[in-house]
N, C-alpha and C positions, 0 to 999 in steps of 0.2 A: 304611225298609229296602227298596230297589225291586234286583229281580234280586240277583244271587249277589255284589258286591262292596259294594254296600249291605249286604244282608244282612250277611254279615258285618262292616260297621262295625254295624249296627244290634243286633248279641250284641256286639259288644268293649263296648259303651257299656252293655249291658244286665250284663253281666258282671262292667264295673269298677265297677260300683255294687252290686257285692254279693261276698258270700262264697265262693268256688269250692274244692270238695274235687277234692283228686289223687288220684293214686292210680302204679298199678304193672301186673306178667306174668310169666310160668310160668318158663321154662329158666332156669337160676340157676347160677350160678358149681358149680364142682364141688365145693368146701370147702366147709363147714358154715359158714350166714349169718351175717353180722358179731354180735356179740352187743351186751350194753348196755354195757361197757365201751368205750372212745375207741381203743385198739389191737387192735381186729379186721384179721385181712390175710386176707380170702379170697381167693384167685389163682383165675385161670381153668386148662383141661388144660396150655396151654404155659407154664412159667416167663419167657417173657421178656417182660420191662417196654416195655410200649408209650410213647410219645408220644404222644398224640388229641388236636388241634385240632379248635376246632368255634366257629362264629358263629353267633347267635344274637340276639333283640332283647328288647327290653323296653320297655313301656306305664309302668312306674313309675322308680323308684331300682334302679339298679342293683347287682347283687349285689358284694362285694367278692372279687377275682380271687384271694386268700388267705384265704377262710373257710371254717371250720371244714367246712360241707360237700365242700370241694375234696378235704380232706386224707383224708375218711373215704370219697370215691370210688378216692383215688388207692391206698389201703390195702386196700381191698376189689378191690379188679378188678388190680392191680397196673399201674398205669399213672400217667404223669403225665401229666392231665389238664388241657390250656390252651383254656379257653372266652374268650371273646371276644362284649362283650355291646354292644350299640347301641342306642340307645334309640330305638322306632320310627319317628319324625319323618325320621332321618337315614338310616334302614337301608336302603331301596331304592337308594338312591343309591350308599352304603357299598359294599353287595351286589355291584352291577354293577363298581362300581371293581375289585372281589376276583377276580369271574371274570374281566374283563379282562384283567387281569394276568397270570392265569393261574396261581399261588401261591393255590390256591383252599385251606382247611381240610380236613382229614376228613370233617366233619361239618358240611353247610348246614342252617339252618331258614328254614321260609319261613312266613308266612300262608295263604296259598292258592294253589293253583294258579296265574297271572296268566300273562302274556303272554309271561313273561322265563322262568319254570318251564318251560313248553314248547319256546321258544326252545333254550332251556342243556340240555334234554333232547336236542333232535333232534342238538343240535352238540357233543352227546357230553361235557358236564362231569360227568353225572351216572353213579354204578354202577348197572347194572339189577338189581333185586331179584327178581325171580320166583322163584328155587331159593331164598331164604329164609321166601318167603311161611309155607312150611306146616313149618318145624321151631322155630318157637318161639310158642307157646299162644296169645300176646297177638295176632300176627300174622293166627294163624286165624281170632280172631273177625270181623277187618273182613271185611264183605259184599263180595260180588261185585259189586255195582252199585256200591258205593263206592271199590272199587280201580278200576273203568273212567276217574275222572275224573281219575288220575295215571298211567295205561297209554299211552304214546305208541311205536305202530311194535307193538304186542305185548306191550313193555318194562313192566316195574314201576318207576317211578325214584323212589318214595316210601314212608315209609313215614307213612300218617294217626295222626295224634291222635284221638282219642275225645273223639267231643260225641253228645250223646242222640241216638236219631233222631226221639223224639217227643215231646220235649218244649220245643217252638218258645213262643213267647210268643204268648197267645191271651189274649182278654177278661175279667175277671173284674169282678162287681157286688158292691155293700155290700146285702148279704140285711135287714139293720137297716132300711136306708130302704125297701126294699120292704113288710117286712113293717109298719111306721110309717104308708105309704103303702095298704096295703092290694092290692099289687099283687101279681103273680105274676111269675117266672122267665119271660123274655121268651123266646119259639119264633120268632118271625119279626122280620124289619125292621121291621115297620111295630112291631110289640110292643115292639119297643125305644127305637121313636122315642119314642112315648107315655111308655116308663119315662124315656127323658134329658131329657125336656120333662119331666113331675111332678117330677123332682127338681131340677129349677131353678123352677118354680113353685109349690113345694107345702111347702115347708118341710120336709124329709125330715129332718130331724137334729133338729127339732120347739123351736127358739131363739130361734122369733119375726121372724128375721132374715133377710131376702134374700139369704143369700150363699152358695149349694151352685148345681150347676150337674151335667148331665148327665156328660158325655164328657169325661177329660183328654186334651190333646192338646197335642204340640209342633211344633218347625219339620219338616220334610218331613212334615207328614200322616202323625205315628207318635206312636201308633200306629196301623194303617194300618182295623184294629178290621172287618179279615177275618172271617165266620161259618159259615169254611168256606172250601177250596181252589176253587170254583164263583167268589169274590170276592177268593180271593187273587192282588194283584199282583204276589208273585215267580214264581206257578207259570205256567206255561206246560203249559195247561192248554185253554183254548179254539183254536178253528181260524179261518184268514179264510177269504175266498171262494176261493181254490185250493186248500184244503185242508191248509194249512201251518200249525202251530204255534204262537201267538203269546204274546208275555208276556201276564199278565191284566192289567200296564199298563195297555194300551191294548185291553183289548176291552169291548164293549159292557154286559158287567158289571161292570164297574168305571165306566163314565160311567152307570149308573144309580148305582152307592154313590155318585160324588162327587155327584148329584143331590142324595142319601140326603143324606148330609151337610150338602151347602149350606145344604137346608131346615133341618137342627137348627140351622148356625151362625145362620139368622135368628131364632131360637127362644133365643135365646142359652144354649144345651144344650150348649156345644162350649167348650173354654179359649176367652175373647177373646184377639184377639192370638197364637193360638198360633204363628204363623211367626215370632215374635221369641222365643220360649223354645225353648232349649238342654234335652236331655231331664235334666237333674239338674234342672231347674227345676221342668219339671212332675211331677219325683217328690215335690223336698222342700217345693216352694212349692205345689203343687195338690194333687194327690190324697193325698198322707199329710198332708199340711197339714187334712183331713178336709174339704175343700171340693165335691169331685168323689165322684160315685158310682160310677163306669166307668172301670175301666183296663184293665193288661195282668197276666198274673200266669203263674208255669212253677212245676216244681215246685224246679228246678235254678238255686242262685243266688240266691236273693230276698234282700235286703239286709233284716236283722236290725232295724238300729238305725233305721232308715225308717218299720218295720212298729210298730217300740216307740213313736217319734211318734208313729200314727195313734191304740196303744193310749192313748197320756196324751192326748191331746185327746177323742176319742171311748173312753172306756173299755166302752162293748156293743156296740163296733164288729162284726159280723159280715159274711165276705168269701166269697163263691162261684164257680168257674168256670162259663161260661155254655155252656152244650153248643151245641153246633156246629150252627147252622142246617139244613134239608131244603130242597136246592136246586132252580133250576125241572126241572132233568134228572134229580133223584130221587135223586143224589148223599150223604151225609152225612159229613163226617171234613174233618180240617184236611191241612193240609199237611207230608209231612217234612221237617226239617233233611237239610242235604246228609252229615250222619252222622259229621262231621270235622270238626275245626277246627285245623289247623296240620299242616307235612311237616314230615319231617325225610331230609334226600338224604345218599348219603355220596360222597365223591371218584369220578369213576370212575378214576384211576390208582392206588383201592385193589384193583383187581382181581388186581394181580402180590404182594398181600399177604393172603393169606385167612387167617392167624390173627391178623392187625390188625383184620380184616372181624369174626373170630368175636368179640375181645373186645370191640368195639361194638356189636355185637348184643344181646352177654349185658347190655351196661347199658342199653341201648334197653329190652330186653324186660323185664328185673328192674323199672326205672319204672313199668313199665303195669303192672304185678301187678294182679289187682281183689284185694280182701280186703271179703268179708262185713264189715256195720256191725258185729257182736258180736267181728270180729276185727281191729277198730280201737282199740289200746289198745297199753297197755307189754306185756303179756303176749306179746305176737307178735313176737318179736324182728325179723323183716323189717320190717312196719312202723316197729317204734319207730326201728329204724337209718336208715330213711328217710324219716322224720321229724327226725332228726336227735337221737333221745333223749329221754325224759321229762323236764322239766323245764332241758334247755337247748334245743333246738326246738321243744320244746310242751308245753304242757300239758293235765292232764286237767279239765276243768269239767265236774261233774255227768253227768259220761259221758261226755262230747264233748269234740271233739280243740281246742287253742285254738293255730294257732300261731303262732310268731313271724314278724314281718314278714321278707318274701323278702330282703331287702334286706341283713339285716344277716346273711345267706348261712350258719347254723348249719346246715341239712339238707342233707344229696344230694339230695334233690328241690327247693331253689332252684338245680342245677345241671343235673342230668342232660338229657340231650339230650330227652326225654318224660318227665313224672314225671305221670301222667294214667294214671289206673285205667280201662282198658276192660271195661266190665262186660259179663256173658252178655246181661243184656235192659235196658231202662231201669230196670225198678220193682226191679231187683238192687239197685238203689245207693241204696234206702232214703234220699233227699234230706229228706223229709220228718222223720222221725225226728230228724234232726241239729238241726232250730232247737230254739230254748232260748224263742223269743216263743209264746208257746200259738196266738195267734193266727196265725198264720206256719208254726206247725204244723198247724194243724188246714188252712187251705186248699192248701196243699202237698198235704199229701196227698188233698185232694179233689182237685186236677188229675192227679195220680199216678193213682185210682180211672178217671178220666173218658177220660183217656188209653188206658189198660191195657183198655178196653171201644171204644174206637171205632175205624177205618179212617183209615190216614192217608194220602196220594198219596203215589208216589213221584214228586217233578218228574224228569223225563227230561232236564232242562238240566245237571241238575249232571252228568253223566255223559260229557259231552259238553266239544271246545271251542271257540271261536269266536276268531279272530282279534280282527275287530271287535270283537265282544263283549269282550272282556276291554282293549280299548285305548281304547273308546268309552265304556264302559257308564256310566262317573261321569256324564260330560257329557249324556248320554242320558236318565238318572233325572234330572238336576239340572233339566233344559227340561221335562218332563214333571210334577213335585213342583211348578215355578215356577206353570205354567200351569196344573195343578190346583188350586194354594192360590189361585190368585185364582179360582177359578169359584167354588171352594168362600164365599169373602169377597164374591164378587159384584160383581167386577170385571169378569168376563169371565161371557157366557151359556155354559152348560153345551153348549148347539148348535151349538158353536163347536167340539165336539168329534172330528169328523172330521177339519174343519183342522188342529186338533194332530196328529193319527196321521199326517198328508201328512207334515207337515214333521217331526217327529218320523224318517218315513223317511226322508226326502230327507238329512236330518245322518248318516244312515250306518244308522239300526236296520232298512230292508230288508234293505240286504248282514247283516247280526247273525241277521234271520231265515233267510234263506238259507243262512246258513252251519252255522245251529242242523239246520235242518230237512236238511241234505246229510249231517251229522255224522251224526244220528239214524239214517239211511236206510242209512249205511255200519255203523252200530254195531247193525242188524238190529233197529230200536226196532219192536215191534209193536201198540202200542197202551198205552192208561191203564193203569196197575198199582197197585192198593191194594193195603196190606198194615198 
């Protein structure tokens, strides 16, 4: 997961392998909420029935263009609603074609901000949002640093989706083989090497058998098994010798971890072969496979049925988040997520239509509702209607919401242009609480604890945007992951390290830094900010 487009492929991957709760927001249609009944019609102030076109992508099977969630969006908001859905692979492509044309939707989603977002900003496809920001609840919570990284010209042209801002994917150990071992909760690198080396030589699972190993790890050096934003290569975070910014890619902390590392992989502490494993591999083939001691773990997400394999093989398995190293600068706390994950734009030729603006609004913002865990059930009529109804989009298991696959499109939230609950802080959203595996529950909520008590960076990149950067960056991370996995393997001397950061510039990451560090400088960056 190297810099902000990595990154984010390295949560879609993290994501699609597990469970993700949605959720909702405030301003709400002016009728009283649809109830549990299939003919609810709450209208918005104006009677007249809109059209809203909206495209949109999808990582799975796509929703059917006549389900049942269509028909109980188009009953409630009084609109007929035409989503248009593309399955990721094709969607950048599609995308581009749609603006081209100039017959754009209503309603764009994007992934991330990228090159073509800013682009279709400056050359005016998009409506600027700023006079909506602060009249509808959901709106309000996103942060000020997080609306900077879709503000172009002054302009608001997004609106973000809600992703934690602190609960990023950080390291977690099997407590069983330490305490087996006789060890302690590792504080430093060197501490930890000792624990990834004993749990490949020591027989930590106690079966007589050779086969457990320190560190899981797959192809791009992920996880990247950061102990702290001082070692993280997304943050940009350290400075070079002109005093400029740089990813922790390429700084001199990071060519001590791949040090770090190399030595474990001769230690054979590290997956063999991880550049040839795909990350489902080493979730279901290594570390729940009960082989590995050392992985990654959030509280947000964890795949259930993963966790349930580790319990049937290892039934006293116990799993703990490993607190965040004390860096050489005195530093302690990980890194935050850039606070979003997905826009949503609307037309800007909906500007000559403001009560088309207002009834997309009110479905944007009704999506993001948050609703406390205790008011996740049929009892909340808002809920249950956007879920799609107890027992034909979900049901109740033992407390917990179970629902139907997206796909076969029963709920308004497999439609709505955001159905993503923006909670007031992270540990609102009680992630924890929802597993059904005890095991699953209990270390959730230890990251949840571990989180909620430390400092997390805010990287200054995400705020920001780079031309370069965002046109380069795949290629950039891919040369740099290349040439690290081999030092790491021992293919290449880690001294070698400089040479990479030349040519690493030379392919364009100067102008990247340059551009970071100009952006910065115009958007009045004043220095590191924890929070």
């Amino acid at each position: 997961m190297a810099m902000k487009k990595v990154l984010a492929a390295g949560l879609i991957v993290a994501l699609s392998a597990t469970a993700v709760a949605c959720g909702s927001a405030k301003e709400e249609p002016k009728q009283p909420a649809a109830s549990g009944n299939n003919n609810a019609n709450t209208q918005t102030a104006s009677n007249k029935k809109h059209t809203i076109s909206m495209i949109d992508y999808r990582y799975g099977a796509l929703p059917p263009a006549d389900g049942k969630g269509i028909q109980l969006i188009n009953e409630k908001f009084n609109v007929d609603f035409k989503p248009q859905y593309v399955v990721r692979s094709d969607y950048t492509q599609k995308l581009s074609a749609v603006i081209a044309s100039g017959d754009i939707p209503d309603i764009i989603v994007l992934e991330a901000p990228d090159a073509n977002f800013y682009k279709w900003a400056k050359q005016g496809a998009f409506l600027p949002l700023n006079e909506y920001m602060d009249k509808y609840e959901s709106f309000k919570l996103i942060p000020e640093n997080v609306r900077k990284s879709v503000t172009v010209g002054g302009k608001i042209y997004a609106i973000q989706k809600y992703l934690t801002e602190n609960y990023d994917l950080t390291p977690m150990i099997r407590t069983d083989w330490l305490d087996k071992l006789g060890l302690k909760m590792p504080t430093t690198y060197e501490e930890l090497k000792q624990v990834a080396i004993a749990f490949t030589k020591n027989d930590p699972d106690g079966n007589g058998k050779a086969d457990t190993y320190g560190m899981a790890m797959a192809e791009n050096i992920n996880p990247q098994y950061a102990m702290g934003t001082y070692w993280d290569l997304n943050a940009w975070y350290h400075k070079n010798d002109q005093g400029q910014l740089i990813p922790g890619f390429i700084s001199n902390a990071r060519k001590e971890h791949v040090q770090w590392l190399a030595d474990l992989y001769k230690e054979g502490a590290i997956t063999k072969d991880f550049a040839l494993l795909n990350w489902g591999q080493v979730n279901t083939k290594e570390f729940y496979a009960g082989k590995a001691g050392i992985f990654i773990g959030t509280p947000r997400g964890m795949n259930p049925t993963y966790m349930q394999s580790l319990v049937d093989i290892n039934p006293n398995a116990k799993l703990a988040p490993i607190p965040a190293f004390k860096a050489p600068d005195g530093s302690t706390g990980f890194t935050s997520s850039p606070g979003y994950y997905g826009l949503v734009m609307l037309n800007a030729k909906l500007k000559d239509d403001p009560d088309k603006v207002k009834r997309i609004m009110e479905m944007i913002d009704y999506g993001r509702k948050f609703y406390p865990l205790e008011q996740r059930n049929p009892s909340n009529k808002e809920f249950d209607w956007l879920n799609g109804m107890e027992n034909q989009g979900y049901k109740m298991d033992n407390g917990a919401v179970r629902r139907e696959l997206e796909e076969k499109g029963l709920a308004p939230m497999n439609y709505l242009p955001d159905a993503r609950m923006w909670a007031p802080s992270d540990d609102a959203n009680g992630y924890s609480k929802e597993y059904t595996v005890p095991l699953l529950r209990d270390v959730a909520a230890q990251f949840e604890t571990m989180h909620k008590n430390l400092k997390h960076y805010v990287n200054p990149v995400n705020a920001v945007f780079s031309e370069t950067r965002a046109t380069k960056d795949t290629d950039l991370s891919k040369f740099l992951y290349t040439e690290q996995t081999k030092m790491i393997f021992g293919e290449k001397p880690v001294s070698d390290w400089d040479k990479m950061v030349k040519e690493w510039m030379d392919k364009g990451g100067a102008q990247v830094v340059k551009e970071v560090n100009d952006a910065l400088k115009e958007a009045g960056y004043s220095g590191p900010q924890w929070k």
